[in-house]
N, C-alpha and C positions, 0 to 999 in steps of 0.2 A: 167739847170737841178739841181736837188737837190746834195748834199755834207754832208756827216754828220763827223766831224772831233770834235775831244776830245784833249785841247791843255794838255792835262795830261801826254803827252811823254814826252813834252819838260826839262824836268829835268832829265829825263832816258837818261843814258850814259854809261854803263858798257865799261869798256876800253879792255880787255881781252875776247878771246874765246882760251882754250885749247884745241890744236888737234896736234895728234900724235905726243904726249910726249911735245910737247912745245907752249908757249904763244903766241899767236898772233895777232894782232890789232883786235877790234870790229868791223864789218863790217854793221850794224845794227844800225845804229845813226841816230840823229835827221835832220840835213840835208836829210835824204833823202825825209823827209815829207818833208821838208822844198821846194824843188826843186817842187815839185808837186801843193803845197800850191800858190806857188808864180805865176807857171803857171794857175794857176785854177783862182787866184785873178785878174788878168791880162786879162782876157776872159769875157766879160758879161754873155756869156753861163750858169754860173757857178754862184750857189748862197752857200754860205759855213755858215754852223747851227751847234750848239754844240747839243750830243744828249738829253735825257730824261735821268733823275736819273736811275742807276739800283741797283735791291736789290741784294746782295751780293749769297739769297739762289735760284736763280735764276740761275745762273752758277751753282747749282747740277742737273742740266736737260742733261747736256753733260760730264760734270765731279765727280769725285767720292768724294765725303764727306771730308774725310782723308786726298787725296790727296790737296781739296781747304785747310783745314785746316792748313795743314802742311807749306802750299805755307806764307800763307796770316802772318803764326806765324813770320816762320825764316827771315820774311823780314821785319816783325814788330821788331825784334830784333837786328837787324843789323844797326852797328855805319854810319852813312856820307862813303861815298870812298870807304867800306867793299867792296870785292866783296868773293863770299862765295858758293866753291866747294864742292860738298858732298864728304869727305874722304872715303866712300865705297859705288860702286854702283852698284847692284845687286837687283833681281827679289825675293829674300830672304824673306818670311815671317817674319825669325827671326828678322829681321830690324825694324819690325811693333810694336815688342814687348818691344823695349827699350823709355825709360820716355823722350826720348830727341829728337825734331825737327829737332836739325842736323842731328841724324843717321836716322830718321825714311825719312828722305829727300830722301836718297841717295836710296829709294827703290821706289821712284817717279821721277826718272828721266833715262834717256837714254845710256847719254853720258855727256860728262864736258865742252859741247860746251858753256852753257848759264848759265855766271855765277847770280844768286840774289844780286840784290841791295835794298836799302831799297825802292829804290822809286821804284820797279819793281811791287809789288802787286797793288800801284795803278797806274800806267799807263797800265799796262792789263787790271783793271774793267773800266778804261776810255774805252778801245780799244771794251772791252765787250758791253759799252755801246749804243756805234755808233753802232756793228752788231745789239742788239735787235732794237733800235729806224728804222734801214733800215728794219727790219722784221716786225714791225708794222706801215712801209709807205704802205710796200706794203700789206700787211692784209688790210688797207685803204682807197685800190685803187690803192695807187700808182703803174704806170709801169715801172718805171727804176728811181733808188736811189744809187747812190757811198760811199759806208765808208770808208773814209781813215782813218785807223787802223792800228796804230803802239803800241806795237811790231808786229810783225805779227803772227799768230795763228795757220795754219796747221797741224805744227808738233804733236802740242800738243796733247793728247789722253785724253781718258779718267781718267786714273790716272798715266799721265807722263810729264814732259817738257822734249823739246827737241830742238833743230834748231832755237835760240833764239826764241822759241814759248811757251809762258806761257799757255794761255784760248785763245781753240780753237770758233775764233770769226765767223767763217763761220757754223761752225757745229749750234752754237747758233743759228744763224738766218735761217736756213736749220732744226732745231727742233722746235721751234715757230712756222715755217711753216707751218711744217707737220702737224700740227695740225687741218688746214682746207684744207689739199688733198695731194697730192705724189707731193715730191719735189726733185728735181735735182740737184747734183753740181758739177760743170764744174770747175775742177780746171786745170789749167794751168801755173801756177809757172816750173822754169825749177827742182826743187826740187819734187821729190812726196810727198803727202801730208798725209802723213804714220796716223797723227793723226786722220783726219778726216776719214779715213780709218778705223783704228782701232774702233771709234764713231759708223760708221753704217754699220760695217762689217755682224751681222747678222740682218738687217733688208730688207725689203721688201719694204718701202715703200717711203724710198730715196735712190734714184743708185747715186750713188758714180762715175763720170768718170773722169780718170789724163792722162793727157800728160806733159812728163816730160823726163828728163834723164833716160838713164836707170840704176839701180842701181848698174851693175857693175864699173857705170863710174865716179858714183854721191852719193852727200851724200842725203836720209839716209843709202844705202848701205842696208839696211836689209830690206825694202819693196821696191813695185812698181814692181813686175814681172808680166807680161803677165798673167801666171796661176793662181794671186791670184782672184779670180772670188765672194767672199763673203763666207758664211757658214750659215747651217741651210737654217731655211726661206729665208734669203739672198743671197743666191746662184744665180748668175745669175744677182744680182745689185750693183758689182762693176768688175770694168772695167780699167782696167791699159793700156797704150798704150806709151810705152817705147822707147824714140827714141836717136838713136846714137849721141854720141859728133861732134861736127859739122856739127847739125843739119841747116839749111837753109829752105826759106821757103819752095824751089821747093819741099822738103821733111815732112815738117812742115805741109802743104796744106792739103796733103792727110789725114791724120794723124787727123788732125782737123775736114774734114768731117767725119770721121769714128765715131768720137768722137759724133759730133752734130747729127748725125743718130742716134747713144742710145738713147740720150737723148731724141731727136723726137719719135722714136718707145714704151718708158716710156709714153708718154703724160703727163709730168705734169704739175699739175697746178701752180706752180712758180719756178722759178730757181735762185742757188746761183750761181755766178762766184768767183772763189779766184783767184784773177788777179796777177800773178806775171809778173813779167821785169825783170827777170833776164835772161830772155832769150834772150835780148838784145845782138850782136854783140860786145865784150871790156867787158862784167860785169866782175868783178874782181874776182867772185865766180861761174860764169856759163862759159859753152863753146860751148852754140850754136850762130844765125850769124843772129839772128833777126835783125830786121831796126823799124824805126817809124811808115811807111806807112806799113810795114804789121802786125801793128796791129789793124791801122785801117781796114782793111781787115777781122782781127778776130773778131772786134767790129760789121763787117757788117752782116758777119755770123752767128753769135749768136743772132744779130735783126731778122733774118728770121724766127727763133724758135718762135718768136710770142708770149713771154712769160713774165709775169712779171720779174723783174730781179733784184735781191740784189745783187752788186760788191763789192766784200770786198777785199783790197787792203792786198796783200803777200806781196812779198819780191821785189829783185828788188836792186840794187848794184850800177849800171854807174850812180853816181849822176846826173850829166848835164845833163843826158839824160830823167831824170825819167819823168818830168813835161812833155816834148813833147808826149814821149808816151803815155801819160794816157788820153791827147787831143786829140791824132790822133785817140785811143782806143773810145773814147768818141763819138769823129767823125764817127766814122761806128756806133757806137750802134745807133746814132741820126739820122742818114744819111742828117748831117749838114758838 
C-alpha cells in the first residue's frame, strides 16, 4: 500500500517542552518517524512517495489567516537553536493589536508546550503536504493511503498551536474531502484532539469521533468531555468517548465499537483516521496498556466500515515500538 512521507521533519528537533513551571526533554523527535520509516522500508507491503507541492493559501481552509501569518513570520525570524516562548499567553484581543509577531504569537497558542524553531514552519507545510496529497489519493479512487506526518497535527485549531501541533493535517484532508460528500474522523491518539474539534465543531457535515484519555487525567485537560456534542448545525456531530487511565483492551474494545457505530450510522463517504500510539503499553507520555496485536485489531475494525480511508499518523512516544504497531495497524486495515 501507498505511504506518503515528507523528509522535511528531519531537521525539526526542538529540545524543550515547558510544563508546570519547568523544562523538559522534547518528546516529539525525529526518531520516532524514523522507527516507522525503517519498519515500512523493511516490508514489501509498503511503498513510500514524497507528496505533491502544496500552496501555502491552502492551509486557510482549516486555519485562520493571522494566525498562518504570524506562525510562518516568527519562524522566518528566528536564529539556528532559537527556541522561542510567547512571553504572554492569552485569548486577549489586545494582543492582535501590537506591530510585533512575538506578542501577537502568544494570542495564538494554548499553552508553552511547543516551543518555534526556525525549521518548524517548514516541516509542518511538509507534514501539510502528505495530508492534502492522501486527500487527493483518495478523491482518485484511492481506498486506503497512510501519511506519515510529523509534527503531528490534532491539537492545532483553527487559530492556535498546541500539543507540539502546528497545522492541523487531518482536518486538511477531512476539509478537501468534504468537498465531495460527508466525511468522518476517527481519531484515536490517547490525547483528544481538541483541535480538530475545535475545526468542525459547528459543522454538520464531518462528525468528529475521539477515544482518548479522559481530560481529567490527560493532557489537553481542557476538552474531550462526554457532553461536548458540537454547536449550532453541529450538534450531534461530535463525539468524545473518554476512557480512564489504564485503559486495556478488555476496556478499549467496547469503547471502539461505540465509536465505529457513529461513524457507520453518519454514512460517509470517506474517512480520516488520526492514528496515534501513544496508547501503547510503556509510552512515556500515555497510561493506557495497548499491545501490537491489538491494534491490529483496530486496523480490522475500521476495514469493516467499508470506507475509503486517509491515516494520518499523531503521536505516538515508545520509540521501538512505533514501527510494529503501524504494521500490525496496517495488517488489520489489509487483512494481510
Amino acid at each position: 500500500m501507498r505511504v506518503v512521507y515528507h523528509p522535511s521533519d528531519r531537521g525539526y528537533r526542538p529540545r524543550h517542552s515547558f510544563f508546570y513551571g519547568r523544562f523538559a526533554p522534547y518528546p516529539e523527535v525525529p526518531e520516532r518517524i524514523g522507527s516507522i520509516l525503517a519498519a515500512l522500508k523493511g516490508d514489501r507491503r509498503f511503498t513510500i512517495e514524497e507528496p505533491q507541492p502544496l500552496a501555502v493559501e491552502t492551509l486557510q481552509q482549516v486555519h485562520d489567516p493571522g494566525y498562518l501569518q504570524v506562525l510562518e513570520s516568527v519562524c522566518g525570524r528566528l536564529k539556528e537553536g532559537e527556541e522561542f516562548f510567547p512571553g504572554v499567553i492569552q485569548k486577549a484581543p489586545l494582543l492582535l493589536r501590537s506591530r510585533y509577531e512575538r506578542v501577537r504569537a502568544g494570542y495564538y497558542t494554548l499553552d508553552s508546550s511547543t516551543p518555534l524553531l526556525a525549521p518548524s514552519w517548514n516541516a509542518a507545510l511538509g507534514a501539510a503536504a502528505v495530508a492534502q496529497s492522501c486527500a487527493t489519493a483518495l478523491a482518485g479512487g484511492e481506498k486506503l493511503i497512510y501519511g506519515l506526518a510529523r509534527p503531528p497535527g490534532h491539537h492545532a485549531g483553527r487559530a492556535f498551536w498546541a500539543g507540539y501541533c502546528l497545522i492541523n493535517h487531518a482536518a486538511l484532508a477531512a476539509e478537501q474531502l468534504a468537498r465531495l460528500g460527508k466525511v468522518a474522523v476517527l481519531d484515536m491518539d490517547y490525547h483528544h484532539g481538541n483541535g480538530t474539534q475545535d475545526i468542525f465543531y459547528e459543522r454538520d457535515d464531518v462528525l468528529y469521533v475521539s477515544l482518548h484519555c479522559r481530560p481529567e487525567e490527560a493532557y489537553p485537560y481542557l476538552a474531550g468531555a462526554a457532553e461536548e456534542l458540537g454547536a449550532g448545525k453541529g450538534r450531534g456531530f461530535n463525539r468524545n468517548l473518554p476512557l480512564p487511565s489504564g485503559t486495556t483492551w478488555a476496556d478499549y474494545a467496547p469503547a471502539l465499537e461505540e465509536a465505529l457505530e457513529a461513524v457507520h450510522s453518519f454514512h460517509p463517504q470517506s474517512l480520516v483516521v488520526s492514528l496515534g500510539l501513544d496508547g501503547l503499553e510503556g509510552d512515556p507520555i500515555g497510561s493506557f496498556r495497548l499491545h501490537g496485536d491489538d491494534f491490529r485489531s483496530i486496523g480490522a475494525r475500521i476495514r469493516d466500515l467499508a470506507r475509503p480511508t486517509a491515516v494520518i499518523q499523531e503521536g505516538g512516544y515508545l520509540i521501538p515500538e512505533l514501527g510494529n504497531a503501524v504494521v500490525r495497524f496496517f495488517e488489520g486495515m489489509t487483512g494481510t
